[in-house]
VOPAGU-2260 file (C-alpha; in pm, 1 decimal, decimal comma):
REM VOPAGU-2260
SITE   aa  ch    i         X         Y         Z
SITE  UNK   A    0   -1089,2   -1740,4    2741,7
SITE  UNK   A    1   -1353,9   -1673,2    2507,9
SITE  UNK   A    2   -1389,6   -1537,7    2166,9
SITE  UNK   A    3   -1728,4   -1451,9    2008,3
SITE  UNK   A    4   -1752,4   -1655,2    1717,5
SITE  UNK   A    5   -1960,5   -1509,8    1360,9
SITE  UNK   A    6   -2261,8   -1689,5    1354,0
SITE  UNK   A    7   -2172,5   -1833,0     997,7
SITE  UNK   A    8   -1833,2   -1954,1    1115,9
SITE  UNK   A    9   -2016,4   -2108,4    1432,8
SITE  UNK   A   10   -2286,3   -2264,6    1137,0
SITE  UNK   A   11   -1955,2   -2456,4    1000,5
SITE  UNK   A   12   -1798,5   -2560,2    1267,1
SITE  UNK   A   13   -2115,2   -2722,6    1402,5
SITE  UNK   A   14   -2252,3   -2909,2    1097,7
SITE  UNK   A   15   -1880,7   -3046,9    1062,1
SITE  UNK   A   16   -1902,3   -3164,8    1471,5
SITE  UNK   A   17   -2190,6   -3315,2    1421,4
SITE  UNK   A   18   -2097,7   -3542,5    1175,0
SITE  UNK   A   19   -1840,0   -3678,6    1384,2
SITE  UNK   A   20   -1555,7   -3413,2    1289,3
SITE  UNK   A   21   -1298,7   -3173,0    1491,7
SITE  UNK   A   22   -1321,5   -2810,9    1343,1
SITE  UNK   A   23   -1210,7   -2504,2    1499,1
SITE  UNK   A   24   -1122,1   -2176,3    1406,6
SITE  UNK   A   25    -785,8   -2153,1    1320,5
SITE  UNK   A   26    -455,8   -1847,6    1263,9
SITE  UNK   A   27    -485,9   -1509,3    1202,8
SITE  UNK   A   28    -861,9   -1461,6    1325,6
SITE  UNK   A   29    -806,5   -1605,7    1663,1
SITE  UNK   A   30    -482,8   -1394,4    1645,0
SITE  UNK   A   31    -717,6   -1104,7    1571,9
SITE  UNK   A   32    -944,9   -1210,3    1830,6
SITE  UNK   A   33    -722,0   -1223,8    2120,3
SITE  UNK   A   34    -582,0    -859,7    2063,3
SITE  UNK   A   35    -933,8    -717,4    2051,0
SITE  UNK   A   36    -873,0    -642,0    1696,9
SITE  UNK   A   37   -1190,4    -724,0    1444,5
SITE  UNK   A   38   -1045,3   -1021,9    1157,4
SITE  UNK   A   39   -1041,2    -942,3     839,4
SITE  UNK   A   40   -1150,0   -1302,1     757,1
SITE  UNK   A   41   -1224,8   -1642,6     920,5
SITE  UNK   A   42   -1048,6   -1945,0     857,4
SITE  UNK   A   43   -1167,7   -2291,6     951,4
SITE  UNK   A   44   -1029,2   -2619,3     980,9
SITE  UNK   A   45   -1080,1   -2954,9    1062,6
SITE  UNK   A   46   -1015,6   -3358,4    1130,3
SITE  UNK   A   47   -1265,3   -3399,7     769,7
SITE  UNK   A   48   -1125,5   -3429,3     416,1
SITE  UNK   A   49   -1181,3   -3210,6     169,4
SITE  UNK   A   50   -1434,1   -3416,8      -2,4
SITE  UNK   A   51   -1664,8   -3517,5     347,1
SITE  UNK   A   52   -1666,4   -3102,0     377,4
SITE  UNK   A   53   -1775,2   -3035,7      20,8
SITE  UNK   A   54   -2062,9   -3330,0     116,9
SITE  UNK   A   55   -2178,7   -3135,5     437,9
SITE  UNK   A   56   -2236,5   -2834,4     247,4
SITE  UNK   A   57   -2502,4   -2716,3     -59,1
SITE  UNK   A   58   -2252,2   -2479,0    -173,2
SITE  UNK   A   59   -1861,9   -2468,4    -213,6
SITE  UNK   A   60   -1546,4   -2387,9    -389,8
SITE  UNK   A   61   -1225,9   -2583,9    -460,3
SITE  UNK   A   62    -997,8   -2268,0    -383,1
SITE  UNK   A   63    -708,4   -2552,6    -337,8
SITE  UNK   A   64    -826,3   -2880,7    -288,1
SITE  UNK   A   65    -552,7   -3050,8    -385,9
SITE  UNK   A   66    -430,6   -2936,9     -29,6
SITE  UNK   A   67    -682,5   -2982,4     155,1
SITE  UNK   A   68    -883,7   -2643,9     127,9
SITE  UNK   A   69   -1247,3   -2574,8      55,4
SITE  UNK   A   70   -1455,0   -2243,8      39,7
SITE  UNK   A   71   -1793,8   -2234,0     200,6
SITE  UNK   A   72   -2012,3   -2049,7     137,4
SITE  UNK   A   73   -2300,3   -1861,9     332,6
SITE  UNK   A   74   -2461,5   -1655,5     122,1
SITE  UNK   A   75   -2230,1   -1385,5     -51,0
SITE  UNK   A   76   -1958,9   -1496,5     204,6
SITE  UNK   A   77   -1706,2   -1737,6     165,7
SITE  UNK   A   78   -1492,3   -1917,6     415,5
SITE  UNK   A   79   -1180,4   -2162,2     387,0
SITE  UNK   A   80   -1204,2   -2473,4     522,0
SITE  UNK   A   81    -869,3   -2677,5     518,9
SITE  UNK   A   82    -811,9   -3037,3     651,7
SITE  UNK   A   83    -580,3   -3108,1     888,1
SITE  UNK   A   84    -245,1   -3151,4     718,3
SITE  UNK   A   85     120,9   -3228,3     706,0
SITE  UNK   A   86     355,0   -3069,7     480,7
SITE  UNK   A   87     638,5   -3219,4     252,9
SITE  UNK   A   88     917,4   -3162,6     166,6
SITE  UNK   A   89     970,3   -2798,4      48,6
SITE  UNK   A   90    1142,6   -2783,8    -318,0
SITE  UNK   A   91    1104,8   -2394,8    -415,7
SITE  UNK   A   92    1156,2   -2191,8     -71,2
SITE  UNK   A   93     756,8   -2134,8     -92,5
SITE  UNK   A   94     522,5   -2451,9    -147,5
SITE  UNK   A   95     540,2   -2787,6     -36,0
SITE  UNK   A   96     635,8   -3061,7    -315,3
SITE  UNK   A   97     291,1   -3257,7    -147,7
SITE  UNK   A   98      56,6   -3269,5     140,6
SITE  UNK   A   99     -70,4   -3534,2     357,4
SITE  UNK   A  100    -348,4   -3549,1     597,9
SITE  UNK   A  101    -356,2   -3585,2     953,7
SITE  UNK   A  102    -615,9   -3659,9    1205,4
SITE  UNK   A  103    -410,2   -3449,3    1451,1
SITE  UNK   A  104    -443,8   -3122,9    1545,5
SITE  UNK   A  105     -90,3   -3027,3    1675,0
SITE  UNK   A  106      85,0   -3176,1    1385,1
SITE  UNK   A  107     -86,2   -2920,1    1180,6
SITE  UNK   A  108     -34,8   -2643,0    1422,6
SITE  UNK   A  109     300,4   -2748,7    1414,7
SITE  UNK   A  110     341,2   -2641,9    1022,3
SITE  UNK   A  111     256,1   -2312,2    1063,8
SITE  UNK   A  112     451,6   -2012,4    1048,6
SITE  UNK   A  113     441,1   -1789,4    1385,3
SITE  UNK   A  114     288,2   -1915,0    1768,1
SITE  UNK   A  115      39,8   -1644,4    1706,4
SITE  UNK   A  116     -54,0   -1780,8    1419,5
SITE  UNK   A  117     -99,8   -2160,8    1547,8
SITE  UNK   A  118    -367,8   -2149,4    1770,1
SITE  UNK   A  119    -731,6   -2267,7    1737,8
SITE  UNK   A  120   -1043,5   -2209,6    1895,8
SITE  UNK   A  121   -1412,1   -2360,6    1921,8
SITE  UNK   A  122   -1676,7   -2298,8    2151,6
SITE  UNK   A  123   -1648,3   -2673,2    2337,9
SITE  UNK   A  124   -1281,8   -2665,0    2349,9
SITE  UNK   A  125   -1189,3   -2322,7    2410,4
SITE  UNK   A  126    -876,3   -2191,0    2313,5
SITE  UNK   A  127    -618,4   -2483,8    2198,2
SITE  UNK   A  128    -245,3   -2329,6    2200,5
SITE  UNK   A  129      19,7   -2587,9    2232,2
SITE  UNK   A  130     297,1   -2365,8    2168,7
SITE  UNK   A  131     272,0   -2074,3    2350,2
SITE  UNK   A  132     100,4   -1805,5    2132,0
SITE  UNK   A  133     -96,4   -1607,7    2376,9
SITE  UNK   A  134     159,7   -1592,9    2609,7
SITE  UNK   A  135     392,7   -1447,2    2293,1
SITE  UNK   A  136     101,6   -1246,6    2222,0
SITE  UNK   A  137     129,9   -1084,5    2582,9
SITE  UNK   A  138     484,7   -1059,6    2579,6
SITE  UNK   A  139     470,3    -884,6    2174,5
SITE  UNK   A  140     664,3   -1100,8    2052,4
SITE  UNK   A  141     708,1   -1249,5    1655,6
SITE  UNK   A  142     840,6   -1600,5    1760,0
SITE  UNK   A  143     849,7   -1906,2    1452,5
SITE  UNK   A  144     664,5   -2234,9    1550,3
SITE  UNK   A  145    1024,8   -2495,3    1628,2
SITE  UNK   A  146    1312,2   -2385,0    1439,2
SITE  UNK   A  147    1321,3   -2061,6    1272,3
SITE  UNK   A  148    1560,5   -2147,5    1047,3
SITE  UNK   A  149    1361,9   -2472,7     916,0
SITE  UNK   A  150    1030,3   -2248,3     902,9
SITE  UNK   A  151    1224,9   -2037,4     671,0
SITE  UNK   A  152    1352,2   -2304,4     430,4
SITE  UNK   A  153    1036,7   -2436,9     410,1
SITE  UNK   A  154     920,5   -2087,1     317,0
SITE  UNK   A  155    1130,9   -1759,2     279,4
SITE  UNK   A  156     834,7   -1548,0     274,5
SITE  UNK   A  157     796,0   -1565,0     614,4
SITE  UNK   A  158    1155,7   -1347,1     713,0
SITE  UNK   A  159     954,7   -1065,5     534,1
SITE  UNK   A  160     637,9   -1154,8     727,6
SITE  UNK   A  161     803,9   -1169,5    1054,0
SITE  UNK   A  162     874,0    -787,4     959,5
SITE  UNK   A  163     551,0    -738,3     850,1
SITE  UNK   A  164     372,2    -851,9    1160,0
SITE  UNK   A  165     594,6    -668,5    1380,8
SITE  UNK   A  166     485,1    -346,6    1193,8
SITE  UNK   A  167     135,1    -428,2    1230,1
SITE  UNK   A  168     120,6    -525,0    1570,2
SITE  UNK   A  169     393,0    -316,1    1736,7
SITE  UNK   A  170     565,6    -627,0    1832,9
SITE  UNK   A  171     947,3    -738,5    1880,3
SITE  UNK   A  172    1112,7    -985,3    1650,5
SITE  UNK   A  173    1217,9   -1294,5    1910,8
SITE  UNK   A  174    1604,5   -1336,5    1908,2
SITE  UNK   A  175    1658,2   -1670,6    1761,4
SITE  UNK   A  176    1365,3   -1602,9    1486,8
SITE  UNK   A  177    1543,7   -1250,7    1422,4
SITE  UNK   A  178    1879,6   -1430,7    1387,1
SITE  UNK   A  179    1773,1   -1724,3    1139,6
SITE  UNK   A  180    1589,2   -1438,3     914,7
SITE  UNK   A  181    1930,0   -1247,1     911,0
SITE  UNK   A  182    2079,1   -1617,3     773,2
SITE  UNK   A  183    1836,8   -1693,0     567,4
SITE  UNK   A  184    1726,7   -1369,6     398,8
SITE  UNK   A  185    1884,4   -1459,1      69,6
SITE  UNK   A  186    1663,1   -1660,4     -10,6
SITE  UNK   A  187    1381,6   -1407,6     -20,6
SITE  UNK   A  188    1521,3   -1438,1    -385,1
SITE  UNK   A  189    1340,2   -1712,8    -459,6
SITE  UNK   A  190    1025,1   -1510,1    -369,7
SITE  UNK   A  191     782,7   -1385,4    -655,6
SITE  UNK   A  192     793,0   -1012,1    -713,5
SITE  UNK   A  193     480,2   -1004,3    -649,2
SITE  UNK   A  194     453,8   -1176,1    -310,9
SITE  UNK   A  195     720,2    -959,4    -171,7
SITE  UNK   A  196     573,0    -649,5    -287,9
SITE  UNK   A  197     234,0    -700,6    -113,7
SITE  UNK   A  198     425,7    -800,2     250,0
SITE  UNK   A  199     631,8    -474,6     160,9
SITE  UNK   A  200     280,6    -243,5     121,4
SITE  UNK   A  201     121,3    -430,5     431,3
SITE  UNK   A  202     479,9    -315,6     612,5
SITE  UNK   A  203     499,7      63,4     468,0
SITE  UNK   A  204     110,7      83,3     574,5
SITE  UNK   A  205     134,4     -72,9     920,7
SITE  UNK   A  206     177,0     176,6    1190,9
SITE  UNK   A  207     549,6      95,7    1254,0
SITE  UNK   A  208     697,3     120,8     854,0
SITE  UNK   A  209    1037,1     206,3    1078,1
SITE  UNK   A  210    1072,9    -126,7    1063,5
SITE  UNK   A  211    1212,3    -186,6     704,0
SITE  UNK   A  212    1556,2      19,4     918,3
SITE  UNK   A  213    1512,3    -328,4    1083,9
SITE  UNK   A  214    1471,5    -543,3     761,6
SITE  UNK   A  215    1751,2    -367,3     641,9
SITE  UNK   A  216    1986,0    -444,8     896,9
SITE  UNK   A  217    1909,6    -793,7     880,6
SITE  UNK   A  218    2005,4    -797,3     516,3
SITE  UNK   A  219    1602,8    -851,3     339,7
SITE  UNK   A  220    1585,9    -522,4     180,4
SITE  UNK   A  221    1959,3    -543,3       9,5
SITE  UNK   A  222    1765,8    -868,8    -201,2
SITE  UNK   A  223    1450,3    -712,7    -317,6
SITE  UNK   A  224    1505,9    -288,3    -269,5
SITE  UNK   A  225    1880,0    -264,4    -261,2
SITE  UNK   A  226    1776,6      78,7    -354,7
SITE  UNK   A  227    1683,0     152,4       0,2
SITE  UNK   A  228    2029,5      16,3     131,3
SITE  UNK   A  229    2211,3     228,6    -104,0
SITE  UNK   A  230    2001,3     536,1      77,2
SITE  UNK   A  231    2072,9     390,7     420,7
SITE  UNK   A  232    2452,0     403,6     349,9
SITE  UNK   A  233    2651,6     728,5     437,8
SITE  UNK   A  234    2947,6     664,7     281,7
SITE  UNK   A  235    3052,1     747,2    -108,7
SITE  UNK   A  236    2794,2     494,0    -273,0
SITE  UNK   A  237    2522,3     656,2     -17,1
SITE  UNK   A  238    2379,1     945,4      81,1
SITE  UNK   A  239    2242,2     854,5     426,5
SITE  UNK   A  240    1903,9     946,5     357,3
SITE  UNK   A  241    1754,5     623,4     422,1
SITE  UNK   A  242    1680,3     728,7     756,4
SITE  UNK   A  243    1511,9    1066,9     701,1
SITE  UNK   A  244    1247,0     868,7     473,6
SITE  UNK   A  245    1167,5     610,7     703,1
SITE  UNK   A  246    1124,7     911,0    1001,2
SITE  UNK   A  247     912,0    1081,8     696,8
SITE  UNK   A  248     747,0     747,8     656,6
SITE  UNK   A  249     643,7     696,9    1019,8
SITE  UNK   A  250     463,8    1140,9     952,1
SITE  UNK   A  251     218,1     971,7     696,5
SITE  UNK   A  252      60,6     735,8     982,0
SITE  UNK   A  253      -0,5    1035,0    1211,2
SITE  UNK   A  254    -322,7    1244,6    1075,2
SITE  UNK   A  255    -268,0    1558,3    1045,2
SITE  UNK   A  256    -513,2    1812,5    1117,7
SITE  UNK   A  257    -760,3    1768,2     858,9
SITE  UNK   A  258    -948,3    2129,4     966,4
SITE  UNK   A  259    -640,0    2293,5     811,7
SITE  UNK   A  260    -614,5    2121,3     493,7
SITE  UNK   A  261    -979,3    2049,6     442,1
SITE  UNK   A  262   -1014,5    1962,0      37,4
SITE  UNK   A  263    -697,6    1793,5      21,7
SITE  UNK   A  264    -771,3    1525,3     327,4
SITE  UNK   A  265   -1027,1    1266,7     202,3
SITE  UNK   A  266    -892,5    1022,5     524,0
SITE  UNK   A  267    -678,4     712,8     519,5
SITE  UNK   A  268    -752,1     612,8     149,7
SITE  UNK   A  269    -470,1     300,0     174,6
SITE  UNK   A  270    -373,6     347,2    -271,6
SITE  UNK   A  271    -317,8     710,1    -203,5
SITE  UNK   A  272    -123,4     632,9     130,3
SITE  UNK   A  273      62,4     387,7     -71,9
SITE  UNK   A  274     175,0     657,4    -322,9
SITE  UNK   A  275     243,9     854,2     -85,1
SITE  UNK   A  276     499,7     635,1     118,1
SITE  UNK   A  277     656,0     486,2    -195,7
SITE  UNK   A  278     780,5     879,8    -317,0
SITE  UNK   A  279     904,5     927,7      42,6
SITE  UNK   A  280    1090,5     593,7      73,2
SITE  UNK   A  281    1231,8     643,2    -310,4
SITE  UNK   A  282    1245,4    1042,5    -368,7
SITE  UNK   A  283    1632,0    1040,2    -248,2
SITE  UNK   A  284    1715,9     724,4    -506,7
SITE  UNK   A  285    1578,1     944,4    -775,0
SITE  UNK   A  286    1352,1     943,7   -1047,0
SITE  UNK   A  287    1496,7     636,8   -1282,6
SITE  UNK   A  288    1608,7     433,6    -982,9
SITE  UNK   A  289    1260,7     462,2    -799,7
SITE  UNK   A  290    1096,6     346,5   -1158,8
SITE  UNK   A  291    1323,1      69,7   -1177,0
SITE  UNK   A  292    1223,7     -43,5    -829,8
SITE  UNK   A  293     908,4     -17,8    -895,8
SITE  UNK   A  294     878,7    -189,5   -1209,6
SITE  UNK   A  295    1129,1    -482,6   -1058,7
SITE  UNK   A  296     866,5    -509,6    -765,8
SITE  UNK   A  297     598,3    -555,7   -1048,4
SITE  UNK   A  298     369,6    -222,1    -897,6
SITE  UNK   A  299      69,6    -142,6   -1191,2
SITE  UNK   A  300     142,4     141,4   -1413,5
SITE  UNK   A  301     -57,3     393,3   -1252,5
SITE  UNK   A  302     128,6     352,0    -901,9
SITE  UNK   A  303     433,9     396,2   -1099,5
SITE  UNK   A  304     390,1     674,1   -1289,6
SITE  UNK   A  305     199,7     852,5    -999,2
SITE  UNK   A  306     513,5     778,7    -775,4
SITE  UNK   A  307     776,4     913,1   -1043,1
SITE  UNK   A  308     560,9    1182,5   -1106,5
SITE  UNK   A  309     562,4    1334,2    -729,3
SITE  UNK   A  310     950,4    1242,0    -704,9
SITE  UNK   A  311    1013,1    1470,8   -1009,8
SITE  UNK   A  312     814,1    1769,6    -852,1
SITE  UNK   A  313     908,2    1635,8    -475,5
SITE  UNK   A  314    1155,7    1947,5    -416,3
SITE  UNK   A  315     935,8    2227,6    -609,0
SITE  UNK   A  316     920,2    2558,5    -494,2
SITE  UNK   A  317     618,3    2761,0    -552,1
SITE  UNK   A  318     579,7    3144,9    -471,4
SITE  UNK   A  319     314,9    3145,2    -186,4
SITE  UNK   A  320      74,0    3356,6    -446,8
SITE  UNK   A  321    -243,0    3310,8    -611,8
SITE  UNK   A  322     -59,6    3319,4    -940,8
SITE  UNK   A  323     211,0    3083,0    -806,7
SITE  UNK   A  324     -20,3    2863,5    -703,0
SITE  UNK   A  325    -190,9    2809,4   -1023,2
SITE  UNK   A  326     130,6    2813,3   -1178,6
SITE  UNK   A  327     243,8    2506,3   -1026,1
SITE  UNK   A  328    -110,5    2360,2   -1004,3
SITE  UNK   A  329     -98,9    2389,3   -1420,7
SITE  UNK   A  330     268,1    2221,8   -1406,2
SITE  UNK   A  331     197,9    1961,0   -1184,8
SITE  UNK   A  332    -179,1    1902,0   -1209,0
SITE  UNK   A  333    -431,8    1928,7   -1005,4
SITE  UNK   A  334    -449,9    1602,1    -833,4
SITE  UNK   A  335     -95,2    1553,2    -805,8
SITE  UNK   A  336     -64,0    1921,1    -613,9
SITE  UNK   A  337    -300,2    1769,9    -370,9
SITE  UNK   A  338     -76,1    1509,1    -317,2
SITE  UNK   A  339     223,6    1726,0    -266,7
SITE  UNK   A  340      35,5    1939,1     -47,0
SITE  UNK   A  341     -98,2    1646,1     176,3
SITE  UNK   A  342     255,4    1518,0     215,7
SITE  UNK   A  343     384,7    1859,4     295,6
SITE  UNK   A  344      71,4    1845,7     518,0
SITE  UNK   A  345     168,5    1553,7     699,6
SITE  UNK   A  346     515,3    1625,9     781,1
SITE  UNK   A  347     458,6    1976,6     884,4
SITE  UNK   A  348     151,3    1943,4    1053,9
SITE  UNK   A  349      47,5    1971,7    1340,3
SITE  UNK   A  350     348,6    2205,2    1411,6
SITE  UNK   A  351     447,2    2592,8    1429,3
SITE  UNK   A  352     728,0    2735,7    1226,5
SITE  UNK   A  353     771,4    2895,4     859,2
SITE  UNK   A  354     730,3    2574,4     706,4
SITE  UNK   A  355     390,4    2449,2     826,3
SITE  UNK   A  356     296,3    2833,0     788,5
SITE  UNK   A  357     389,5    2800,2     449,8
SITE  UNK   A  358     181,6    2424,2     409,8
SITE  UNK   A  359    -108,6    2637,2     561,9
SITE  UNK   A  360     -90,8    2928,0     319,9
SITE  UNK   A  361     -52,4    2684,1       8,0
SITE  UNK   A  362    -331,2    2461,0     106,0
SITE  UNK   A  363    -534,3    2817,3     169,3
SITE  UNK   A  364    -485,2    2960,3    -179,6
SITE  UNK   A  365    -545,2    2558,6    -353,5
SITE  UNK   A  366    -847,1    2550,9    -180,1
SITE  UNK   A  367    -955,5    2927,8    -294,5
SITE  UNK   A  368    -854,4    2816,8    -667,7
SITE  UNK   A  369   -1068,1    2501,9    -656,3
SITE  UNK   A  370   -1373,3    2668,7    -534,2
SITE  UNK   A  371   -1380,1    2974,5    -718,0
SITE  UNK   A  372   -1282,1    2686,4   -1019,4
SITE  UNK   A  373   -1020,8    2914,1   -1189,9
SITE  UNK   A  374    -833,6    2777,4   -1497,3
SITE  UNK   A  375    -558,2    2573,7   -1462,8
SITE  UNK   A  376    -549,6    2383,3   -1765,4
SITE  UNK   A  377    -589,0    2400,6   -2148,9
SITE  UNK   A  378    -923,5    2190,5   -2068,5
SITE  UNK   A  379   -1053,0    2472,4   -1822,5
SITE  UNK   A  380    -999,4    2738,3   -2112,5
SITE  UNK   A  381   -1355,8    2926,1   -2216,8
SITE  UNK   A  382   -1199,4    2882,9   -2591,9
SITE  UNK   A  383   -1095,0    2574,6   -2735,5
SITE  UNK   A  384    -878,8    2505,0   -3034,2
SITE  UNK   A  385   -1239,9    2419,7   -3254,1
SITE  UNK   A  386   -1344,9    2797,0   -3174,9
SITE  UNK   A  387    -968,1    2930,7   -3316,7
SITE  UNK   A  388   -1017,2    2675,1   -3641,4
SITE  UNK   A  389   -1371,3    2855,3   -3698,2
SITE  UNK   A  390   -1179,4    3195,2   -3663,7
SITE  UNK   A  391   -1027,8    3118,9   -3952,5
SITE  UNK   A  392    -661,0    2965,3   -3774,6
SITE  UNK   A  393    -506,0    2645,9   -3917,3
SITE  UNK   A  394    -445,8    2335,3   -3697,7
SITE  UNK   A  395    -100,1    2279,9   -3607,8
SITE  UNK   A  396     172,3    2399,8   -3406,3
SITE  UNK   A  397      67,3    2743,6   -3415,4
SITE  UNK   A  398    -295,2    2677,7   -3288,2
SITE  UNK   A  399    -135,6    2543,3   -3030,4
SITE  UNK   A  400      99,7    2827,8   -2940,3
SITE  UNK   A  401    -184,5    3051,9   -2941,8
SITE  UNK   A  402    -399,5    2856,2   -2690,9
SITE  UNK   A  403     -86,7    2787,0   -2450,1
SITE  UNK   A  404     -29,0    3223,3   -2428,8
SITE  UNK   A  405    -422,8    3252,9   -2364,7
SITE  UNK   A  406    -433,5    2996,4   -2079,8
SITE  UNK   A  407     -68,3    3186,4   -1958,0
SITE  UNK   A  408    -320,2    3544,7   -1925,8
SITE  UNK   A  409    -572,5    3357,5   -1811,4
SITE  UNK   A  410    -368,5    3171,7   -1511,3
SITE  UNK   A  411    -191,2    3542,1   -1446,3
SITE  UNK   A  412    -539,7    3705,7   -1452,9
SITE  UNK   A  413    -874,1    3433,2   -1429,3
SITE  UNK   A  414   -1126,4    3705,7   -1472,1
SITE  UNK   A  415   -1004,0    3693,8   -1787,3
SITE  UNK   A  416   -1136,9    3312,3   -1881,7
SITE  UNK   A  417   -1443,3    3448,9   -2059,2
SITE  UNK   A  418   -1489,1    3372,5   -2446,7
SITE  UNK   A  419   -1491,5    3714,4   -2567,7
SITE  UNK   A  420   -1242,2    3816,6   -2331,9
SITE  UNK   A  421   -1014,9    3512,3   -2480,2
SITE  UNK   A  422   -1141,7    3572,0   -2861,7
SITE  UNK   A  423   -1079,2    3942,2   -2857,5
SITE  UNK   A  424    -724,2    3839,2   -2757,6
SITE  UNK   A  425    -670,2    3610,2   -3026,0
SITE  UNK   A  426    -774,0    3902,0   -3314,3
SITE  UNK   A  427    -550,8    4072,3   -3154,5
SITE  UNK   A  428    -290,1    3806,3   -3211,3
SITE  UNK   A  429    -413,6    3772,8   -3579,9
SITE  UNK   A  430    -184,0    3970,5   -3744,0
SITE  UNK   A  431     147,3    3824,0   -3553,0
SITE  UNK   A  432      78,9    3392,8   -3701,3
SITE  UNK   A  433     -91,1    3548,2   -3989,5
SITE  UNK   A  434     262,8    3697,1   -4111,7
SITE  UNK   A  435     363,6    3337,2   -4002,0
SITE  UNK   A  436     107,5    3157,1   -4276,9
SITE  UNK   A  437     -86,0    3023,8   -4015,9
SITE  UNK   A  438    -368,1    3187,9   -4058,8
SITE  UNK   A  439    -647,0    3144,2   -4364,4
């Protein structure tokens, strides 16, 4: 079996062999590798400590030395090379108290996480897999390296990436690894909000996010989204709807037909995807609850508000007319329109019916709005607020009265967003704010 090697990562392994060391590459690349997929990154490791690496090399990094790990690097690119190593004892559920190293290769296969994740590979040696990854890897199965339920003390972030890998990879969960992750998933508590929350985007992103139903059942989401179990329950503290937004979940993988909704499809962008999942997952929980998720699950500011934002509007209803459009483009914004749209988009289309019809016919007037760049907005306006002062109007809440009732004609009627069209109107408002004392 043979995997074609970078020529950098084949530059590493070399210099350390010839100066008397092991090295192969090691985990998720030969993972990658196997399954014909392209890694996202190489790592290395090998029989030399941490300080005979940095002497083989003009140029490195001590990402983590104190456990064994150096970066590389080959011109802009950087690759981590860890020592062969033994892990202590466990004291937080995530990092080993201390680290020893080993001359052995199996015992530090034997620390990893998943047999698709322990194998190794060099060009003299071939593939090295001493417990049973690529036949795991044939079979689709997640399966922990020994005991599950040991793996999982030593570190509780691997229940969620059992999950997580099964979503990528469109694998099964093995039975006894599935049934210590049901035992131990309380202690995904111990787990940083912040660790969790990027194996929870890598599972809503995957190509099977059905599988939080799965992390549900075995009791992982009721630690760190109870707000999903709360959705998955039909009785009187649920409303059932957990399922509906995972089968909604699974519509955003599946691209629609980006012909029909040409300006508001710009491809798999994975932040916008990631907006869009979180409102499906959370629009049933509600505005507050979905925030409170959110900000638990430490997500930046933008994601949140962009999130709460679409759940507010998630159920609007917009006449299917040019003004209606507008009208809901002006209350919603812009950008955030194209979002509803897209999701609309993707759970309608491809598909006949009144509601992708609809999708169609809203997508057809947004797109005739943006390219014929009608108002929208108080920003869009051909008057501002500076040409009413030099009229001779007052700033304040008047001002502002006067420019919301121009941009309302305007968004009823955009041949009407000219300046004298707009100016003429406000003389002809004059008299009405002037009795009001806010005119000069």
């Amino acid at each position: 079996m043979r995997i074609e090697l970078p020529d950098k990562v084949t530059y590493i392994i070399r210099t350390l062999q010839a100066h008397g060391y092991e090295a192969y590459a090691v985990g998720g690349c030969v993972r990658d590798s196997l399954l014909g997929r392209i890694p996202e990154d190489w790592d290395i490791t090998t029989s030399a400590d941490p300080y005979a690496t940095k002497a083989l090399f003009t140029r490195t990094i001590d990402t983590g030395i104190r456990h064994g790990t150096v970066t590389v690097m080959c011109g802009k690119q950087g690759f981590e090379v860890t020592t062969y190593r033994i892990d202590g004892e466990y004291e937080d559920g995530r990092h080993p108290k201390q680290v020893s190293f080993t001359k052995s290769l199996k015992e530090d296969l034997a620390r990893r996480d998943f047999t698709i994740n322990a194998m190794a590979y060099n060009e003299e040696d071939g593939l090295i897999d001493r417990f049973g990854g690529s036949a795991d890897l044939k079979q689709r199965v997640i399966r922990c390296v020994g005991d599950p339920g040991s793996r999982f003390d030593e570190d509780a972030l691997r229940i969620l990436r059992a999950f997580r890998f099964a979503a990528q990879l469109d694998f099964s969960i093995e039975e006894k690894t599935y049934a210590a992750a049901k035992d131990k998933a309380v202690n995904l508590g111990r787990i940083s909000a912040e660790l969790i929350q990027t194996e929870l985007n890598k599972l809503l992103l995957s190509w099977h996010p059905e599988l939080l139903v799965s992390a549900c059942e075995a009791g992982l989401t009721a630690v760190f989204l109870p707000e999903f179990d709360r959705l998955m329950e039909a009785g009187p503290f649920g409303n059932g709807s957990g399922v509906p937004a995972v089968e909604a979940l699974k519509a955003l993988v599946c691209e629609p037909d980006a012909a029909a909704i040409r300006t508001i499809w710009r491809g798999d962008v994975p932040k916008e995807r990631l907006i869009l999942s979180l409102t499906v997952l959370l629009h049933a929980a509600g505005e507050k609850a979905a925030f409170g998720a959110m900000k638990r699950l430490k997500y930046d500011n933008e994601t949140i508000r962009s999130v709460c934002h679409l759940i507010r509007y998630y159920g609007y209803d917009w006449p299917l007319t040019p003004v209606g459009i507008r009208m809901a483009m002006h209350e919603i914004g812009t950008e955030s329109m194209r979002l509803l749209l897209l999701l609309r988009a993707v759970q309608n289309l491809p598909g006949k019916g009144e509601e992708a019809e609809a999708v169609l016919e809203s997508v057809r007037l947004y797109e005739g709005i943006l390219r014929r760049r009608e108002c929208v907005s108080l920003k869009d306006l051909a008057v501002t607020g500076e040409d009413l002062i030099q009229i001779g109007f007052k700033p304040g809440r008047s001002l502002g009265e006067i420019l919301g009732r121009l941009l309302m004609q305007v968004i009823e009627d955009p041949e009407k967003n000219r300046r004298e069209i707009l100016l003429a109107e406000t003389e002809r408002m004059a008299d009405e704010y002037q009795s009001k004392g806010s005119r000069m």
